[in-house]
KOLTOR-962526 format. One record per residue (C-alpha): residue in three letters; x, y, z; residue number from 1. Coordinates in Angstrom, 3 decimals, padded with zeros to 6 digits. Layout:
<sites>
SITE   aa        c1        c2        c3    i
SITE  ala         X         Y         Z  NUM
...
</sites>
This chain:
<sites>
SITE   aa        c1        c2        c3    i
SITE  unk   012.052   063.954  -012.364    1
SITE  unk   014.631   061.601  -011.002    2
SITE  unk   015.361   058.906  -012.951    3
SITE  unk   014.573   055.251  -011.125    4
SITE  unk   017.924   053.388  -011.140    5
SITE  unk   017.968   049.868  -011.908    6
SITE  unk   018.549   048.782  -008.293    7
SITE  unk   015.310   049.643  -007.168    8
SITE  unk   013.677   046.912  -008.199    9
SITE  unk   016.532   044.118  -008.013   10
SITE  unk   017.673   045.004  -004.463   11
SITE  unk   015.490   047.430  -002.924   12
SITE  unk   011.649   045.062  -002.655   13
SITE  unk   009.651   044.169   000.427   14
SITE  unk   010.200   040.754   001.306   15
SITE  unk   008.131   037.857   001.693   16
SITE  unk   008.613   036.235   005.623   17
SITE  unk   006.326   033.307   007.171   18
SITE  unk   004.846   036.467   009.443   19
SITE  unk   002.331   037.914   006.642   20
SITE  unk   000.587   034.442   006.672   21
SITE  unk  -001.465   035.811   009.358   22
SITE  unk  -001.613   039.313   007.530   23
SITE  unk  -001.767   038.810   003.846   24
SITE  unk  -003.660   037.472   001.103   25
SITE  unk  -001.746   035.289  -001.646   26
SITE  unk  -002.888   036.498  -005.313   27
SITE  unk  -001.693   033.353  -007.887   28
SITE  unk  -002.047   033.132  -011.640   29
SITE  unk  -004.489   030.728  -012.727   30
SITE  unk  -001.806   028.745  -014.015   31
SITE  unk  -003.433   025.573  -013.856   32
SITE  unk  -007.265   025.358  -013.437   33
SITE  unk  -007.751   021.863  -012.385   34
SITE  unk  -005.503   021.066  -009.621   35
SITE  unk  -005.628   024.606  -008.613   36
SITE  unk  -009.424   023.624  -007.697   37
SITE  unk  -007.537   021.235  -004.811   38
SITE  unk  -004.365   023.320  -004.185   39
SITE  unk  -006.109   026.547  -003.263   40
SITE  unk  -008.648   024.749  -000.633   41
SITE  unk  -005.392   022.440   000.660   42
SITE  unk  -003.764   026.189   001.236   43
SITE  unk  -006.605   027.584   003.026   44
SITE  unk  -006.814   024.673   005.435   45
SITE  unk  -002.920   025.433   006.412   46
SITE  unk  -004.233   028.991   006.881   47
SITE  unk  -003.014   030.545   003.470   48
SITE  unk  -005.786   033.749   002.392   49
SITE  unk  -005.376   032.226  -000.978   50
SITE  unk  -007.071   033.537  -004.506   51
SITE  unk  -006.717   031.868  -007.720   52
SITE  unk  -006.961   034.924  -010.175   53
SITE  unk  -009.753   034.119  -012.573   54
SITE  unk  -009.467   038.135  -014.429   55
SITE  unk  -009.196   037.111  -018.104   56
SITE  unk  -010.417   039.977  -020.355   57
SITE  unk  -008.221   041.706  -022.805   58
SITE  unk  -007.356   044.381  -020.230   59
SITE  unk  -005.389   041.871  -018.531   60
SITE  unk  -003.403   041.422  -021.973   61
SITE  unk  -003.077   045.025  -022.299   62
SITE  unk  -001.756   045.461  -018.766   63
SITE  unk   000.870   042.639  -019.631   64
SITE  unk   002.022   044.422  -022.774   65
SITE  unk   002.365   047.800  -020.841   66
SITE  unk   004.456   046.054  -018.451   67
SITE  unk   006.746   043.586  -020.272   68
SITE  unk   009.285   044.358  -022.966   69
SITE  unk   008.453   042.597  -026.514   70
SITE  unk   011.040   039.802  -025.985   71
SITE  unk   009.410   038.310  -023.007   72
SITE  unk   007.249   035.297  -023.740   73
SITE  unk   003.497   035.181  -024.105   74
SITE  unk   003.420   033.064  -020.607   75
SITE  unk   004.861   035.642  -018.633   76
SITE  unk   002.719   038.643  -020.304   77
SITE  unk  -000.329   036.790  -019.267   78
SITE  unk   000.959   036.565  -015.754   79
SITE  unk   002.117   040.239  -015.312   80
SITE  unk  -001.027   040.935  -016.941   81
SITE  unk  -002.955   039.166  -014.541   82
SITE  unk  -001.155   040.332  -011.577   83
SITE  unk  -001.187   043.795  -012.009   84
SITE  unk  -005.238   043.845  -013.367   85
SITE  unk  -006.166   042.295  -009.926   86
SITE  unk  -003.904   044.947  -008.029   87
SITE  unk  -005.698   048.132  -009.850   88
SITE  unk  -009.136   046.899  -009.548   89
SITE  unk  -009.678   047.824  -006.193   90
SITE  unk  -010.492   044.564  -004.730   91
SITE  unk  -007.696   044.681  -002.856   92
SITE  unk  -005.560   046.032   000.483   93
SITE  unk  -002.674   046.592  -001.243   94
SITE  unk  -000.736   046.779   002.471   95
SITE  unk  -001.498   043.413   002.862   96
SITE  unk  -001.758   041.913  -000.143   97
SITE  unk   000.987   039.524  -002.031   98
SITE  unk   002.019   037.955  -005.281   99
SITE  unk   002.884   034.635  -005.603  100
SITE  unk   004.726   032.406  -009.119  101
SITE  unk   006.445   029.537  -009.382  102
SITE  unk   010.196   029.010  -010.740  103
SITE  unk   011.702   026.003  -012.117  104
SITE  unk   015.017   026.980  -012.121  105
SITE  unk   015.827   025.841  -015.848  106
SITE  unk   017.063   027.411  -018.898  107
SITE  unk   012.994   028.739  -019.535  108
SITE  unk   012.644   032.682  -019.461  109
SITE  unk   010.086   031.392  -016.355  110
SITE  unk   012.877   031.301  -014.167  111
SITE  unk   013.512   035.340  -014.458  112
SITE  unk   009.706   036.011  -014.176  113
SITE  unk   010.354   037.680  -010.530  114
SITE  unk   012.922   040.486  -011.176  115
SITE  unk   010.635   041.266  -014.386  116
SITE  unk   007.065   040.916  -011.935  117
SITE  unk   008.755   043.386  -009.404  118
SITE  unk   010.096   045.621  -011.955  119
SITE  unk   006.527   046.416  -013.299  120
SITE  unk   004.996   046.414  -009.872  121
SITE  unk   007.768   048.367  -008.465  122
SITE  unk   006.334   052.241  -008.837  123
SITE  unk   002.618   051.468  -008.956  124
SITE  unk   002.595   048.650  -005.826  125
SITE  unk   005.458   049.616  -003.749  126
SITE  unk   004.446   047.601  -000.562  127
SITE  unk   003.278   044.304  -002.445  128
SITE  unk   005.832   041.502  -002.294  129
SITE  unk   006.438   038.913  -004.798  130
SITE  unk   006.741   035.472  -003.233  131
SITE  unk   008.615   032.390  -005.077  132
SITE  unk   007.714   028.505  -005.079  133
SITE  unk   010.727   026.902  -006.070  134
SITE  unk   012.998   023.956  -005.449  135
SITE  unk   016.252   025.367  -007.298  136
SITE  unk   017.606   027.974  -004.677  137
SITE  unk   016.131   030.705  -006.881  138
SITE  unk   014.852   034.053  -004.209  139
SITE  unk   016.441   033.162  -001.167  140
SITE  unk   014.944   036.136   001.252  141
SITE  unk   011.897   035.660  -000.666  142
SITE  unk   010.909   032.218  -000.697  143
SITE  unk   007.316   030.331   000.229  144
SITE  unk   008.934   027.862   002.481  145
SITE  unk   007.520   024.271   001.971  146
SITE  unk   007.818   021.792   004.689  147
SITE  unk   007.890   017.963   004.046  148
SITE  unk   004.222   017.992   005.241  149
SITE  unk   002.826   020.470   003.159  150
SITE  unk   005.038   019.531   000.478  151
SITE  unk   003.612   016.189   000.405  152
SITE  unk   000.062   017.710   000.290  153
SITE  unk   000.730   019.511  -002.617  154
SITE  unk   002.495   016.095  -004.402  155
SITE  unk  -000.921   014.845  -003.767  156
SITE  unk  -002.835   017.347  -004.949  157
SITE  unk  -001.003   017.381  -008.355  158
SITE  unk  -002.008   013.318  -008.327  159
SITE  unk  -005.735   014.028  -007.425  160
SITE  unk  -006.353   016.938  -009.891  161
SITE  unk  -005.087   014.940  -012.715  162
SITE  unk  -007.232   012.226  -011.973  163
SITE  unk  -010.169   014.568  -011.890  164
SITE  unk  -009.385   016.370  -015.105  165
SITE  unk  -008.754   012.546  -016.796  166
SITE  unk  -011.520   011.608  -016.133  167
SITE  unk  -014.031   015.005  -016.687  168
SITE  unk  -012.769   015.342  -020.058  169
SITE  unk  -014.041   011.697  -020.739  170
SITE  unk  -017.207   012.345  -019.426  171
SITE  unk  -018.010   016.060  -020.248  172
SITE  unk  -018.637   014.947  -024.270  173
SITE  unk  -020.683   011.878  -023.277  174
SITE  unk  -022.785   013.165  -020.675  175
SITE  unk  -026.274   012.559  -021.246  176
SITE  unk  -027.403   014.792  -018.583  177
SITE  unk  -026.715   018.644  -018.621  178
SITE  unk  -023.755   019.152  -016.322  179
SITE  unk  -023.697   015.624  -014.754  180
SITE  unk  -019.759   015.818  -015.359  181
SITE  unk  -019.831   018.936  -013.622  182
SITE  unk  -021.757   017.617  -010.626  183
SITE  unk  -019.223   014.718  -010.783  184
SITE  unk  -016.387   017.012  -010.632  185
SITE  unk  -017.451   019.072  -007.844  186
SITE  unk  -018.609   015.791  -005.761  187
SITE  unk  -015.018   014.341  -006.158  188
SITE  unk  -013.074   017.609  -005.474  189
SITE  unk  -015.518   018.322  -002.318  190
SITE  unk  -014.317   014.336  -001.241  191
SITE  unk  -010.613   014.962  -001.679  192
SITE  unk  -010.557   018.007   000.300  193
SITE  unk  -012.240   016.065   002.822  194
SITE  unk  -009.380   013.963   003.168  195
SITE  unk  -007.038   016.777   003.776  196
SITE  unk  -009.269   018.239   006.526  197
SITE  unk  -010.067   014.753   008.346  198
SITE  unk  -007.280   013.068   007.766  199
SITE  unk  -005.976   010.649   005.295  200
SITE  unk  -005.075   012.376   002.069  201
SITE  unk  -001.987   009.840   001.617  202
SITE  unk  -004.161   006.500   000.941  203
SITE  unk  -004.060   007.662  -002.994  204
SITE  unk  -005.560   004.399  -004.035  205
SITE  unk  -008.780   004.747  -001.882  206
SITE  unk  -009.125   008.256  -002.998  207
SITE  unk  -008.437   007.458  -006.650  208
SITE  unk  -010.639   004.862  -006.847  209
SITE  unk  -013.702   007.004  -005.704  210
SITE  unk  -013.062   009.535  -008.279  211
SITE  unk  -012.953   007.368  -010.425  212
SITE  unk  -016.144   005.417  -009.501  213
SITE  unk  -017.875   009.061  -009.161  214
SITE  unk  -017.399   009.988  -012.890  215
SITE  unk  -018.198   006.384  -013.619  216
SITE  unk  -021.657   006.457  -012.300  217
SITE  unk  -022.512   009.515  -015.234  218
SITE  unk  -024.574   007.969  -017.478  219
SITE  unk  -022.613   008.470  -020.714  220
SITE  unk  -023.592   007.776  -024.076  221
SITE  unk  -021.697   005.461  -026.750  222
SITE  unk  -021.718   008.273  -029.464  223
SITE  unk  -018.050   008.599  -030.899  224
SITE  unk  -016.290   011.561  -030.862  225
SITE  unk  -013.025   012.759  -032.425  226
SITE  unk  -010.540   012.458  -029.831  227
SITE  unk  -007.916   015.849  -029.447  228
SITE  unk  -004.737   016.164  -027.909  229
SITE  unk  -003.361   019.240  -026.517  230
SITE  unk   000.488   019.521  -025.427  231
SITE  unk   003.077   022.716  -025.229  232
SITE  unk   004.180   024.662  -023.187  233
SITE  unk   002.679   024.390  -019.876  234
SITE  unk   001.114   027.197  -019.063  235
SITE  unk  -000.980   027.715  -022.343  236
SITE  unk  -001.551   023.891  -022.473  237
SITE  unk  -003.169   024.407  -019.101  238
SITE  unk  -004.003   027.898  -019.004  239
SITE  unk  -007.601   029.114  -020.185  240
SITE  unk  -006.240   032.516  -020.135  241
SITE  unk  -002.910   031.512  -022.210  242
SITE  unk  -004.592   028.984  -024.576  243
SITE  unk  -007.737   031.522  -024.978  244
SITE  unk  -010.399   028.445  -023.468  245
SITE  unk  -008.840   025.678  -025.755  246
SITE  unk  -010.264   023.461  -023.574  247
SITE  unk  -013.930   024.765  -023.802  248
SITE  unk  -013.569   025.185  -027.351  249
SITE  unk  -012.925   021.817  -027.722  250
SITE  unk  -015.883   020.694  -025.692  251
SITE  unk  -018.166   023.275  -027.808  252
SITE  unk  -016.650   021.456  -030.837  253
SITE  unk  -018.151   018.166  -029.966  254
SITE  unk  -014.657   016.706  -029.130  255
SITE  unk  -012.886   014.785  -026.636  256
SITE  unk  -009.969   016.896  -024.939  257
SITE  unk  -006.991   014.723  -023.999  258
SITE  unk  -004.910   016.529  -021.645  259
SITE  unk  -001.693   014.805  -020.682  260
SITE  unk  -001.306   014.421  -016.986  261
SITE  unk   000.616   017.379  -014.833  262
SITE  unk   002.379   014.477  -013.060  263
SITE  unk   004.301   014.201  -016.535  264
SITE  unk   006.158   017.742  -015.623  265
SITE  unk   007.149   016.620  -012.437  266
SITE  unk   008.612   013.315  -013.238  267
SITE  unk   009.899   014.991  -016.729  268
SITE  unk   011.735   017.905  -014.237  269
SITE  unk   012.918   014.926  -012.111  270
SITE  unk   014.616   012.225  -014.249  271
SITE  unk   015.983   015.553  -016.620  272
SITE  unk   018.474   015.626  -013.111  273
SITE  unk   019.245   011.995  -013.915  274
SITE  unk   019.678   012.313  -017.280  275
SITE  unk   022.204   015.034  -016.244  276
SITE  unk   024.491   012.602  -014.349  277
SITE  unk   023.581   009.708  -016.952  278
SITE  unk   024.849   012.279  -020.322  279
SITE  unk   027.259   014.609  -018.838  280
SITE  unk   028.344   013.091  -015.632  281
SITE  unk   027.277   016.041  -013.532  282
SITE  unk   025.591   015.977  -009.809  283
SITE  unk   026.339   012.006  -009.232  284
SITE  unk   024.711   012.577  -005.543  285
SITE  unk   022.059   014.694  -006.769  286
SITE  unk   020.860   012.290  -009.328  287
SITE  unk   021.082   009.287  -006.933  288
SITE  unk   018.509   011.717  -004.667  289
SITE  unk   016.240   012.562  -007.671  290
SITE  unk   016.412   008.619  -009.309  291
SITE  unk   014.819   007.536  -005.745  292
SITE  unk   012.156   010.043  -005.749  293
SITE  unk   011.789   009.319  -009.284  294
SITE  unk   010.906   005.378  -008.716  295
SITE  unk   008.604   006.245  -006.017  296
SITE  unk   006.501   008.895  -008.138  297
SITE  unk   006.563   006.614  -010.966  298
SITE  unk   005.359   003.787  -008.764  299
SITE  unk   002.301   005.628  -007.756  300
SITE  unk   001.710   006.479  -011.222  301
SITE  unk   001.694   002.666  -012.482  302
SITE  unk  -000.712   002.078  -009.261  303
SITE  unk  -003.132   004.956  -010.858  304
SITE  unk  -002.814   003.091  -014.300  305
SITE  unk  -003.531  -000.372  -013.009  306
SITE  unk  -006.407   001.022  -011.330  307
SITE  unk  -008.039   002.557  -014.212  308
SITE  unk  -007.398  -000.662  -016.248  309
SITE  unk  -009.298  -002.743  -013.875  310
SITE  unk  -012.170  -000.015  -013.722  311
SITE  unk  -012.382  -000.619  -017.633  312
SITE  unk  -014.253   003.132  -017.865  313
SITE  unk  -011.443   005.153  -018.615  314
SITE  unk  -008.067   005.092  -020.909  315
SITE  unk  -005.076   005.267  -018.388  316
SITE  unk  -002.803   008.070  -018.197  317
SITE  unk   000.313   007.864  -019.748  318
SITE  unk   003.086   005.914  -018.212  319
SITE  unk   005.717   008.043  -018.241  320
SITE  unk   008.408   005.263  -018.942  321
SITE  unk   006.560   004.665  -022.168  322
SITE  unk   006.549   008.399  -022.907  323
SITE  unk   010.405   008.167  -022.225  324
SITE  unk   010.618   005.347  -025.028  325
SITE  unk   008.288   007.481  -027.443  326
SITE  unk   010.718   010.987  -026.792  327
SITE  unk   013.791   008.507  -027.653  328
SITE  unk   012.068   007.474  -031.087  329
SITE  unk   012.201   011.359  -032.147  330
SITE  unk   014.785   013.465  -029.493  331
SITE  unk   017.915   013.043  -027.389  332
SITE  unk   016.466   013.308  -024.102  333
SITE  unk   019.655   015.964  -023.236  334
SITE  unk   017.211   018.069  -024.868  335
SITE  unk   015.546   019.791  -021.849  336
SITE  unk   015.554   023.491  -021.872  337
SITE  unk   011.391   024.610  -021.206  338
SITE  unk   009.531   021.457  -021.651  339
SITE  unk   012.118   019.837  -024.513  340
SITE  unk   011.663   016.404  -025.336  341
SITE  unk   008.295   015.945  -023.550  342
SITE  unk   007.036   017.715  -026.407  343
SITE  unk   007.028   014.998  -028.844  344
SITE  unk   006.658   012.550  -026.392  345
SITE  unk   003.296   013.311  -025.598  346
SITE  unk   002.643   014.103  -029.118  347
SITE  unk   004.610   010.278  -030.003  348
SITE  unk   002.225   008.738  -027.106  349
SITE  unk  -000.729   010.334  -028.013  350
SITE  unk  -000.537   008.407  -031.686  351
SITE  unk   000.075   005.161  -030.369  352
SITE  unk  -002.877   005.586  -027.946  353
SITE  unk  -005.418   006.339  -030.705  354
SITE  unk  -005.445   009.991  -029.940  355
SITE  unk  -004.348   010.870  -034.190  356
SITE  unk  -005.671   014.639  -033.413  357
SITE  unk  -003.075   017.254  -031.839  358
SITE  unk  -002.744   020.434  -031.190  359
SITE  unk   000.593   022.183  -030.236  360
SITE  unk  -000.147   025.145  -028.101  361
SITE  unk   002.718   027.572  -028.489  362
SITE  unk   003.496   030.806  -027.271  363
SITE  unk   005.488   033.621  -028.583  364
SITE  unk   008.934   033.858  -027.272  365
SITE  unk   009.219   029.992  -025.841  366
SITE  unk   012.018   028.991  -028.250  367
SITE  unk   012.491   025.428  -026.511  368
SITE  unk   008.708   025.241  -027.296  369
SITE  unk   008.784   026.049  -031.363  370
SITE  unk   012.095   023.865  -031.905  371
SITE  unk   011.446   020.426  -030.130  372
SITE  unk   007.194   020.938  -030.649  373
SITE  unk   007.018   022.772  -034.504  374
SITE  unk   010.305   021.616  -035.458  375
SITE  unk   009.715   017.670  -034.635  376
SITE  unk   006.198   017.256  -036.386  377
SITE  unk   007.489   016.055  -039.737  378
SITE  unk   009.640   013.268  -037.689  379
SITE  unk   006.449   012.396  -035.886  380
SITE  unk   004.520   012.325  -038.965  381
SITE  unk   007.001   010.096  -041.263  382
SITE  unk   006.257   007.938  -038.165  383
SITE  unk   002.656   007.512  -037.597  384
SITE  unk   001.322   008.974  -040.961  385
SITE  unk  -002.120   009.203  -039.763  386
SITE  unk  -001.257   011.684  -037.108  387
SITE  unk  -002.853   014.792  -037.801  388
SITE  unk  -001.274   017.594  -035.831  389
SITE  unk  -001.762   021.502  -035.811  390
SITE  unk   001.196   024.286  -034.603  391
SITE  unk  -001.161   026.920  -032.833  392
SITE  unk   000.536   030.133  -031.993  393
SITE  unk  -000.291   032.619  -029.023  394
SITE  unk   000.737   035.882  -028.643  395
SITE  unk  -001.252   039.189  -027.757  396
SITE  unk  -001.683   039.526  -031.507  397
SITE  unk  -003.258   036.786  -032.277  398
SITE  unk  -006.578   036.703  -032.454  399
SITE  unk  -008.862   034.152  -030.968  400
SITE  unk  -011.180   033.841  -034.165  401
SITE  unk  -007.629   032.936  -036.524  402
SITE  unk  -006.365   030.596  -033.623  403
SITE  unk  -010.298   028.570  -033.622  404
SITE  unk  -010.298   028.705  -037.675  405
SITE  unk  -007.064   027.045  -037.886  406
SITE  unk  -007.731   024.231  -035.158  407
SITE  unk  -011.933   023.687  -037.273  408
SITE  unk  -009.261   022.878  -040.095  409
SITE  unk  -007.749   020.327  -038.297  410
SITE  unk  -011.170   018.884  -037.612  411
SITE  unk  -012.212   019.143  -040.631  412
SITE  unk  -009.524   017.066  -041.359  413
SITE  unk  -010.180   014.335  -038.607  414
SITE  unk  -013.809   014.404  -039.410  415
SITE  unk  -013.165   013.349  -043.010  416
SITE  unk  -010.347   010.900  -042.240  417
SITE  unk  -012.556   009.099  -039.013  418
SITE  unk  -015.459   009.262  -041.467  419
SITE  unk  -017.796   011.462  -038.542  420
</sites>
C-alpha cells in the first residue's frame, strides 16, 4: 500500500466557504456547557445547523487516544475524541457535515489543534471540513467568518451565560424545591434568546437584571455549605467531558461550585496584548486597539457587579482589575502562555472572597497549566494560610474514582476546618 505523505492532510483538505451554511451541519465540542446553551440557539437564528456534541462515554476517550500522539494534551484528546465518535456513529451525512474549534492563537498546543483534527479525520472522513473561530489570522481559506453583528452577539452571549451559570450554582445547593434552579435556568435562557430573535439583545442591564431576579425568586434555604472553587485550564474547568462532571460532583457533594466567569478569558486574552506593548514594547497600535476594547468590556463588567450588589442575592463576579492586583501579588503578568497568570489570580481572588476551597483542574500535557497553577500554590498558601487547595490531574489514565477520592480529601479537610 502507498504510503500517505504528510501533505495530505496539511495542504490537500476540503475547505470551509460561507456556501455550506445552507448545506451543512456544524458539529462543536462541548467546550463550554453554559454559554453554549445561548451560543448554539444565537447560531441557529443566523441560520447555522448547529450541534453541541454531548457524546461523553469512554469510547470517545478511546477514539482520542487512537487518534492523537501521547504528547498532545488531554484537551485536545477529548476533542478529537469527540469529533471523530460523532462522525462514526451514523448520525450523520458525512457529505454535508462539518467540524468546527476554536484557536487562540497563543503559545497553547490549542492553537495547532486543526492540522492534528484533519490529520486523524483525513483517511476515515475525507469530505468533512474542519472550520476555525479565531481572531489571530490562524486558517485563512478555512475560517468561520464573524461579522461585527454576529460578533457582537456572541460578546453577549459569553456575558449572559456567565450570569446564568453565577447565579445557578448559587441556587442549585439551596434549592428547596427539586429542580427549581433548573426551571430557573431554562426560564432565563428561553428569555435571552428571546432577545436575540425580537430584538434587543444589547440592553445587557435589562437582561441581566431579569436573570438575576429569576433565580432570585427560588426559594432557597439558609443552610451553609462549603463553598468550592474550580480554575485551570479552560476547557476541563468548563468541560464536563474534560473535568469528568466536576461540576455535578460537586453539587452531589453538598457543595457550592464557584466557577469564575468566562468573561475573565476574554479580558485576560485582551489586556495580555497590552501587557505586550506595556513589557516588551511590541504592537504600540495594536495595544492602543485592544486597551479600548479592554475599558469597554471591563465597563460592562463593573455594570454586572454593581447590579448584583444592589440585588443583595448573589456574590458578584470577579472584577477583573482586582484579579489583575491578586495575579501581581504571586506572578509577573508577562507570564501568559495557556491561561498563565490567571491561574493564581482566580485562585488569589477566590481567598479573599471567602471561597478557602480550590480545586486546580489540570490536564496532561498543558505545561503553562502545571507551572503557574501547581507550581504557585505554596506562594498562595504562605499568603492566605487558610486556603485549602487541591492539584487534580486529567489524563485518559486517570480514573474518575482516584480524581473524586482526592477532591472528598479536600472536603474532608474544609468540613473539619468550617466546623460542618
Amino acid at each position: 500500500m502507498e504510503e500517505k505523505s504528510f501533505t495530505d492532510y496539511t495542504t490537500e483538505y476540503p475547505k470551509w466557504d460561507k456556501f455550506m451554511k445552507r448545506t451543512h451541519k456544524i458539529l462543536v465540542p462541548d467546550m463550554l456547557p453554559w454559554h453554549f446553551l445561548i451560543i448554539e440557539k444565537v447560531l441557529r437564528l443566523e441560520g447555522y445547523d448547529l450541534e453541541i456534541l454531548k457524546n461523553e462515554s469512554r469510547s470517545v476517550i478511546d477514539e482520542g487516544l487512537k487518534h492523537v500522539h501521547n504528547d498532545t494534551c488531554y484537551p485536545c484528546l477529548c476533542v478529537v475524541g469527540q469529533f471523530i465518535d460523532a462522525l462514526k456513529s451514523g448520525k450523520y451525512d458525512l457529505e454535508h457535515t462539518a467540524i468546527m474549534m476554536t484557536q487562540t492563537g497563543g503559545g497553547c498546543r490549542a492553537s495547532n489543534y486543526m492540522p492534528l483534527i484533519r490529520k486523524a479525520i483525513k483517511n476515515e472522513f475525507p469530505t468533512v471540513p474542519v472550520v476555525s473561530i479565531n481572531f489571530s489570522g490562524l486558517e485563512k481559506d478555512s475560517t468561520f467568518k464573524i461579522g461585527i453583528p454576529l460578533f457582537l452577539k456572541l460578546a453577549f452571549s459569553i456575558l449572559y451565560g456567565d450570569t446564568v451559570m453565577w447565579c445557578y450554582n448559587q441556587t442549585k445547593p439551596y434549592e428547596i424545591e427539586s429542580c427549581a434552579a433548573d426551571r430557573a435556568r431554562d426560564e432565563a435562557v428561553n428569555f435571552i434568546v428571546s432577545k436575540f430573535e425580537k430584538g434587543g439583545y444589547w440592553r445587557y442591564k435589562k437582561i441581566n437584571k431579569k436573570i438575576i431576579d429569576i433565580f432570585a425568586a427560588v426559594e432557597k434555604s439558609g443552610k451553609k455549605k462549603i463553598k468550592v472553587g474550580v480554575v485551570g485550564e479552560i476547557y476541563v474547568k468548563y468541560s464536563s467531558l474534560g473535568n469528568n462532571d466536576l461540576e455535578r460532583f460537586l453539587l452531589y457533594e453538598n457543595c457550592e461550585p464557584v466557577i469564575p466567569a468566562l468573561l475573565d478569558f476574554i479580558l485576560y486574552c485582551i489586556i495580555n496584548v497590552v501587557n505586550d506593548y506595556t513589557l516588551y514594547g511590541h504592537g504600540r497600535v495594536k495595544a492602543a486597539t485592544y486597551n479600548t476594547v479592554y475599558k469597554l468590556v471591563h465597563r460592562m463588567q463593573r455594570n454586572v457587579i454593581k447590579q448584583f450588589k444592589e440585588d443583595g442575592n448573589f456574590e458578584p463576579v470577579h472584577d477583573f482589575e482586582h484579579l489583575r492586583a491578586c495575579a501581581d501579588k504571586v506572578i509577573n503578568q508577562g507570564v501568559k502562555m495557556g491561561e498563565g497568570w490567571l491561574i493564581p489570580a482566580e485562585m488569589a481572588a477566590l481567598a479573599e472572597t471567602g471561597v478557602k476551597n480550590i480545586v486546580c483542574a489540570q490536564p496532561f500535557g498543558c505545561l503553562p497549566n502545571h507551572i503557574a497553577g501547581k507550581g504557585v500554590i505554596r506562594t498562595l498558601k504562605s499568603l492566605y494560610q487558610d486556603e485549602n487547595i487541591v492539584a487534580v490531574d486529567y489524563d485518559p489514565s486517570a480514573t474518575k474514582v482516584n480524581q473524586e477520592n482526592r477532591i472528598k480529601l479536600m472536603l474532608a479537610t474544609a468540613r473539619e476546618n468550617e466546623g460542618l
